[in-house]
C-alpha positions as CSV (number, residue, x, y, z in Angstrom):
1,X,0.0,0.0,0.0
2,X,1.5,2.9,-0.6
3,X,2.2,5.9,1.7
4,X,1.3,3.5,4.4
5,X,4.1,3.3,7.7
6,X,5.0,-0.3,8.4
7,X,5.6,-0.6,12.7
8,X,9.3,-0.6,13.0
9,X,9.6,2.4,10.5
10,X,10.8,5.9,11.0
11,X,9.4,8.6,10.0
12,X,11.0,12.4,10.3
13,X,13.2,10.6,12.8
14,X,10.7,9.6,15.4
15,X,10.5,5.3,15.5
16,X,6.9,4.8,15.3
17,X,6.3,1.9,18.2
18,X,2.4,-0.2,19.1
19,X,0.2,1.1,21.5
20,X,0.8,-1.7,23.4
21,X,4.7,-0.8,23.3
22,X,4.3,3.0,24.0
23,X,1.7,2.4,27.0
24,X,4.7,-0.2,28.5
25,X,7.7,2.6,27.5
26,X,5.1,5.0,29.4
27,X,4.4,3.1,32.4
28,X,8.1,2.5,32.8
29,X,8.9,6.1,33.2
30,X,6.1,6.4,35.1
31,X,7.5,3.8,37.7
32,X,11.3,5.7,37.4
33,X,10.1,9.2,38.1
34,X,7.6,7.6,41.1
35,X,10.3,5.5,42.9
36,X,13.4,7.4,42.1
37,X,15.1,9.2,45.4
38,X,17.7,11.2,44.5
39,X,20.9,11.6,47.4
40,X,19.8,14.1,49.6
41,X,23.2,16.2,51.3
42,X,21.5,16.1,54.8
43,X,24.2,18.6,56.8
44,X,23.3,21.1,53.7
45,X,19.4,20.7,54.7
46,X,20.1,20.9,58.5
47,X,22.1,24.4,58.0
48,X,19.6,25.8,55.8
49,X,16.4,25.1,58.3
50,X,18.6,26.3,61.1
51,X,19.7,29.0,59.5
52,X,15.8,30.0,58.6
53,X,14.9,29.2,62.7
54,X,17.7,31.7,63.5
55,X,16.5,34.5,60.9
56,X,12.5,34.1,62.6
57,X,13.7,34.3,66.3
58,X,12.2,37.6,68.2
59,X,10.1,38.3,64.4
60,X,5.9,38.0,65.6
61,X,4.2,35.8,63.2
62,X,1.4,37.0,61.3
63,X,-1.0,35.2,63.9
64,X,1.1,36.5,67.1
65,X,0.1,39.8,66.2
66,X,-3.7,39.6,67.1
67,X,-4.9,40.5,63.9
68,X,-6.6,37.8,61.6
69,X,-6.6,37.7,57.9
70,X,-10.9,37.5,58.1
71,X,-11.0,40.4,59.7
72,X,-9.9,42.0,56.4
73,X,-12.1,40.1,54.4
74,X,-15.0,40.6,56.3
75,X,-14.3,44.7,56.3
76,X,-14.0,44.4,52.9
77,X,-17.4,43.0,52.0
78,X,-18.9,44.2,54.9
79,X,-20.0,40.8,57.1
């Protein structure tokens, strides 16, 4: 038949696979992505949250300061 693509074939460079092959090739990435875990530099992590407890200390937090964010709201459209 002509100007029909036999499986196996490539056409503008891309290989042309099944469904049933692409859905596997799919799910296989899939699985990588899900169950990869990357090496995590734990003494980097530790600084970092320290360092971000050390630059809060002595700040009030937004709900220290007796104010809530409704309060706004509800000035605003008047409940």
């Amino acid at each position: 038949m002509p100007g029909a693509v036999r499986t196996g074939e490539k056409t503008e460079g891309v290989s042309l696979m099944g469904r049933g092959r692409q859905k596997a090739k799919a799910t296989k990435q899939a699985r990588e992505i899900k169950y990869f875990t990357p090496d995590t530099d734990l003494t980097a992590l530790q600084r970092e949250l320290a360092q971000k407890r050390d630059d809060s200390v002595g700040e009030p937090s937004s709900s220290d300061d007796g104010h809530d964010d409704y309060d706004d709201v509800a000035e605003r459209y008047g409940s």
